[in-house]
C-alpha angles and dihedrals in degrees: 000000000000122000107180117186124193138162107085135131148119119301132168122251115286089019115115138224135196111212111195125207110210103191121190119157105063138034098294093191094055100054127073107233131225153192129213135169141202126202118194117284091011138098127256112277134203104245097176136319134207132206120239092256087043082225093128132030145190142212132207099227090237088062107028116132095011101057115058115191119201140157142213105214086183091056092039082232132126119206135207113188095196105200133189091010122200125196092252091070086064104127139116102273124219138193121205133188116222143149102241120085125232086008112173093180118097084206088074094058116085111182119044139180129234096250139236133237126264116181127167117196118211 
């Protein structure tokens, strides 16, 4: 199992990115997807998840109606567009594979990736 996360970098305040999350390894299709992120000294936090339909989604409040989380079943790949970002979304961003929708918990996802850099600079 290979989650492979990309995308990161640093990015000035109000500038955008798009991570993407390349799977192998497992049934991509039968799995909901999500991102996480960790800042340092703090602990890992839920960012958005997506069913394995994609037919629902959900937002971490911090990051509603500026992230966007989508997938590509036929590409195995989950995507984030991360819009107007503020320093405070620095973190080292992960996706997970799990079977509960709209999880929040990172106890219900059960693969993860090792997580890419996201920095924005003020």
């Amino acid at each position: 199992v290979q989650l492979q996360a990309s995308g990161g970098g640093l990015v000035q305040a109000g500038g955008s990115l798009r991570l993407s999350c390349a799977a192998s390894g497992f049934t991509f299709d039968e799995h909901d997807m999500g991102w996480f992120r960790q800042a340092p000294g703090k602990e890992r936090e839920f960012v958005a998840a997506i069913s394995k339909s994609a037919y629902s989604r959900y937002y971490a409040t911090s990051v509603e109606n500026r992230f966007t989380i989508s997938r590509d079943n036929a590409k195995n790949t989950v995507y984030l567009q991360m819009n107007s970002l503020k320093p405070e979304d620095t973190a080292v961003y992960y996706c997970a594979a799990g079977d509960v929708p709209d999880s929040k918990r990172p106890d219900d996802y059960n693969y993860w990736g090792e997580g890419t850099q996201v920095t924005v600079s003020s």
